[in-house]
C-alpha positions as CSV (number, residue, x, y, z in Angstrom):
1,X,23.4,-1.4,25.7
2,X,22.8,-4.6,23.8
3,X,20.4,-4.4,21.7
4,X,19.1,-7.5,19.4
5,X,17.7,-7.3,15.7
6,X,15.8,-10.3,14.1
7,X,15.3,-10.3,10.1
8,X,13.0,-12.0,7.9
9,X,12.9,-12.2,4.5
10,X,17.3,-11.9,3.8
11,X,17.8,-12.9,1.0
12,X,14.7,-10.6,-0.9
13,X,16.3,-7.6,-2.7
14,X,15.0,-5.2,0.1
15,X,16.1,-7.4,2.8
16,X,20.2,-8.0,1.5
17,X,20.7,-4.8,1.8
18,X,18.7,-5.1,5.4
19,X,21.3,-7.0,6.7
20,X,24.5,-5.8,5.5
21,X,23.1,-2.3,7.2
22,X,22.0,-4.4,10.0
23,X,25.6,-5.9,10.3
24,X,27.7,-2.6,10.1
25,X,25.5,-0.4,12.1
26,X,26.6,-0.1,15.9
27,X,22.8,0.4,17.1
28,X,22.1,-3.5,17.1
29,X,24.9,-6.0,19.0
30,X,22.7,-8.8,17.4
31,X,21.0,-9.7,14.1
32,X,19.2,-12.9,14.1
33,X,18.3,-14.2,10.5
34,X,15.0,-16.8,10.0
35,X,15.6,-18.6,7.0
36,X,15.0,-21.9,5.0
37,X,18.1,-22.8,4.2
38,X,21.8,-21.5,5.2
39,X,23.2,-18.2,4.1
40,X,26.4,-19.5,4.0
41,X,27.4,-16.1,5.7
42,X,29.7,-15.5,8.5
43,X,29.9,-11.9,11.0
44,X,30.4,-11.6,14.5
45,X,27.2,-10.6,14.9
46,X,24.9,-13.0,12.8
47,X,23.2,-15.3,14.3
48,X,21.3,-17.9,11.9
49,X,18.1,-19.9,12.4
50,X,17.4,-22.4,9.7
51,X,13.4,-23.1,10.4
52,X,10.1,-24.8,9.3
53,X,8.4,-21.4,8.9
54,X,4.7,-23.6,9.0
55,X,6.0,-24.1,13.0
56,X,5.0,-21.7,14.7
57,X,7.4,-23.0,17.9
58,X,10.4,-22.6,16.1
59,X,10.3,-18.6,15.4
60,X,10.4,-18.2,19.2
61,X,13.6,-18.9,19.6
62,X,15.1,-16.4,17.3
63,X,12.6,-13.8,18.3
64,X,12.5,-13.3,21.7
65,X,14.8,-11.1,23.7
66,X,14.8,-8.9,20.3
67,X,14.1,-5.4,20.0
68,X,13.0,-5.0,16.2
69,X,11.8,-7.6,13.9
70,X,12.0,-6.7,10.5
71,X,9.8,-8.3,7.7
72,X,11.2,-8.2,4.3
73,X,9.4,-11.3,2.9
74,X,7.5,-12.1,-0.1
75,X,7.3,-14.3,-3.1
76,X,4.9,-13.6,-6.1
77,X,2.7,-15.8,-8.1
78,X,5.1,-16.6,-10.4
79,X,7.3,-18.5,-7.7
80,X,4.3,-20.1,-6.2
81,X,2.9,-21.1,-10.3
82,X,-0.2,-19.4,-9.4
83,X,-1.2,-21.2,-6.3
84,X,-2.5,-18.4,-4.1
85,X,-2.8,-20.6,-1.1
86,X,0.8,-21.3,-1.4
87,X,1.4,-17.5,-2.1
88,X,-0.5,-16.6,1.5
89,X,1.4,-19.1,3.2
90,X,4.3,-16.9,2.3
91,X,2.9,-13.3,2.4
92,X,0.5,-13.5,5.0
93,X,0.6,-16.3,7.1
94,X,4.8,-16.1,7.7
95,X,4.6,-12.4,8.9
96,X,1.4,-12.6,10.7
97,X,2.8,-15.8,12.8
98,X,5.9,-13.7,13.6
99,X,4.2,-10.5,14.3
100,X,1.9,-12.4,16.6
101,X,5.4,-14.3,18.5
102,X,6.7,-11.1,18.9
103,X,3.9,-9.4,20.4
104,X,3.4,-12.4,22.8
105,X,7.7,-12.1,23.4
106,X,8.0,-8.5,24.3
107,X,9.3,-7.2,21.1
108,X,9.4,-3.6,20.8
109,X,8.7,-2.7,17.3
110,X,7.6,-4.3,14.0
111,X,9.1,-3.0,10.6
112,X,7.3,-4.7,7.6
113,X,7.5,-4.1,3.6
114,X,4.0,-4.2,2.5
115,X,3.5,-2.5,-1.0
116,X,1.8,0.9,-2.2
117,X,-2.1,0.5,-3.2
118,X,-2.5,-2.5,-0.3
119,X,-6.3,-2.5,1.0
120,X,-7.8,-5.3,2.6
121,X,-11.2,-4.2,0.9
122,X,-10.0,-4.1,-2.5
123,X,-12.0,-7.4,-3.9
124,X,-10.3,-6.6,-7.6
125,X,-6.6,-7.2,-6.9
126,X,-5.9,-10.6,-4.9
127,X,-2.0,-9.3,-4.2
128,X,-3.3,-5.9,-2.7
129,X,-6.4,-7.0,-0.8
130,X,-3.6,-9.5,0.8
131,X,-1.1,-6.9,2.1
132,X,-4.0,-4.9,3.2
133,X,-5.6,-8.1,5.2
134,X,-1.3,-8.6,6.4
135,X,-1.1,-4.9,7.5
136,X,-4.4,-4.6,9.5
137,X,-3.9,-8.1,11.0
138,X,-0.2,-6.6,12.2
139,X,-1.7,-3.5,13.5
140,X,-4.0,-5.4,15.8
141,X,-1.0,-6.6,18.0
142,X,0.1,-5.1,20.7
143,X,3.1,-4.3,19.8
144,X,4.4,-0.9,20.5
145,X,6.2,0.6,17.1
146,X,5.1,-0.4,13.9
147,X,6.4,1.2,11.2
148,X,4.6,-0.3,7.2
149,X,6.2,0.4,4.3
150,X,4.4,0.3,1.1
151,X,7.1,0.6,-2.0
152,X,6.0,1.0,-4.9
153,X,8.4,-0.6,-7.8
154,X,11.6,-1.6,-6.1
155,X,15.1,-0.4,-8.3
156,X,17.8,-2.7,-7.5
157,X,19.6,-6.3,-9.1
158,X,17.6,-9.7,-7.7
159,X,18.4,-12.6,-7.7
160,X,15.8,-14.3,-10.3
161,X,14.9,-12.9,-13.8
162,X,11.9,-11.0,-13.8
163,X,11.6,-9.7,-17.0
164,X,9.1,-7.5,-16.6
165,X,10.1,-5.9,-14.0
166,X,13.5,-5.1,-15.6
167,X,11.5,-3.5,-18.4
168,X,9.8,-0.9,-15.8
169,X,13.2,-0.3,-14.4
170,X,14.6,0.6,-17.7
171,X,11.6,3.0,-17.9
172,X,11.6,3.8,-14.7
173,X,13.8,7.3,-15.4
174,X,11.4,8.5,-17.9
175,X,7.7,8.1,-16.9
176,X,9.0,9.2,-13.1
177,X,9.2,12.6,-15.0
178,X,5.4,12.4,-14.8
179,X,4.4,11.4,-11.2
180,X,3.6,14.2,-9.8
181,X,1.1,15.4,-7.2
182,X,-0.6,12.5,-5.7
183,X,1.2,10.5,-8.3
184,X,4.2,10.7,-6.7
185,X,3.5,8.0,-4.4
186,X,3.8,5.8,-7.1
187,X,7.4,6.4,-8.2
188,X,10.1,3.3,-8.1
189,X,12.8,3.1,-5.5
190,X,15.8,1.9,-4.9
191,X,15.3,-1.0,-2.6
192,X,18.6,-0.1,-0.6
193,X,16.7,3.3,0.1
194,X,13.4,1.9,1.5
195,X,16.5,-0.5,3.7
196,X,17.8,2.4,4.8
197,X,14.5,4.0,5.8
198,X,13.5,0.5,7.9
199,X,16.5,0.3,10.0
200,X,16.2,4.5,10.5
201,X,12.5,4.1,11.7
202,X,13.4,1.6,14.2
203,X,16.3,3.6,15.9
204,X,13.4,6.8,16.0
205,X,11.7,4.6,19.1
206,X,8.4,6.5,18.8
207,X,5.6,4.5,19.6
208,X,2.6,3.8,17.4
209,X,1.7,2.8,13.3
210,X,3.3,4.4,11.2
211,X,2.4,4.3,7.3
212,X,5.6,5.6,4.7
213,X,4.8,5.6,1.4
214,X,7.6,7.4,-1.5
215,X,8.2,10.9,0.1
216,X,8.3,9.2,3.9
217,X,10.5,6.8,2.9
218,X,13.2,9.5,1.8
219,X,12.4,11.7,4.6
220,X,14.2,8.7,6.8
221,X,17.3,9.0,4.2
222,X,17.7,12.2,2.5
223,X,20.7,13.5,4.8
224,X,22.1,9.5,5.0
225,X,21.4,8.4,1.3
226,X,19.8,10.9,-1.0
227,X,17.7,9.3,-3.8
């Protein structure tokens, strides 16, 4: 059967590993890429769609006829020097427009990275009220699978400097000795893992939304990719 993938957000440090996975696993014949600029990447199977992601038209083309759409994208404040319209253009306005194509396309099921703590009530943290407001506005759509995955800190080598983050990854090994209990939610990842546990929940082909935080992440990978 040919099945067709469509991935958003591939060059984020969840979202490489996406696609390599995407690309060597037999289950999808087709991986379609929405992007800003050229990957510069060449596979049989990769098929590449340089958009204007503020037009809505052109993520139609690359979305419809697919079975999954996976959403790996997101930028941070930093990126966007602090303008938090120009942050929700990226984090809620890019997934919502191509949650809302693929529900109008047929798609099957939506896989999205969202982060651990997100609450759309939350009036004290502008980053987790937003992936809150992103999660319930995807969970509206008629779309038949839709598997959220909230992450807490992400282990893996990006792209950009964020020094910060290198410092919690550093520490990472020690204070994860601590989180225990309903703590354990909060305990960093490897970003290849939570990959890993996207492309797994799309192959299960249950229907509904689905929520994984730390322990139903590895549940997806423990025989595949132990943590």
């Amino acid at each position: 059967m040919s099945r067709k993938a469509c991935l958003l957000g591939a060059t984020g440090l969840i979202g490489q590993h996406l696609l390599q996975l995407l690309l060597e696993d037999i289950y999808y014949s087709e991986v379609h890429v929405l992007v800003r600029r050229s990957l510069n990447q060449q596979h049989p199977k990769l098929v590449e769609h340089v958009i204007d992601f503020s037009v809505v038209s052109e993520y139609r083309p690359a979305i419809q006829g697919a079975e999954t759409l996976f959403c790996a994208v997101g930028t941070t404040l930093k990126k966007v020097k602090g303008d938090r319209e120009a942050y929700r253009k990226v984090d809620y306005d890019i997934p919502v427009t191509a949650a809302t194509v693929a529900a109008e396309s047929g798609v099957y099921g939506f896989i999205l990275v969202s982060s651990i703590g997100a609450d759309a009530n939350n009036n004290n943290n502008f980053y987790l009220k937003l992936k809150g407001v992103v999660e319930e506005a995807v969970s509206r759509l008629m779309i038949p699978q839709v598997h959220i995955f909230r992450p807490s800190l992400l282990l893996g080598q990006r792209k950009e400097n964020r020094l910060g983050e290198k410092i919690a990854q550093v520490l990472a090994p020690v204070y994860s000795l601590f989180m225990v209990g309903s703590w354990k939610k909060y305990k960093p990842i490897n970003a290849s893992v939570v990959a890993l546990a996207m492309l797994e929940s799309a192959k299960s082909g249950g229907k509904g939304i689905f929520i994984h935080e730390y322990e139903s992440i590895l549940n997806f990978t423990k025989d595949l990719h132990p943590e």
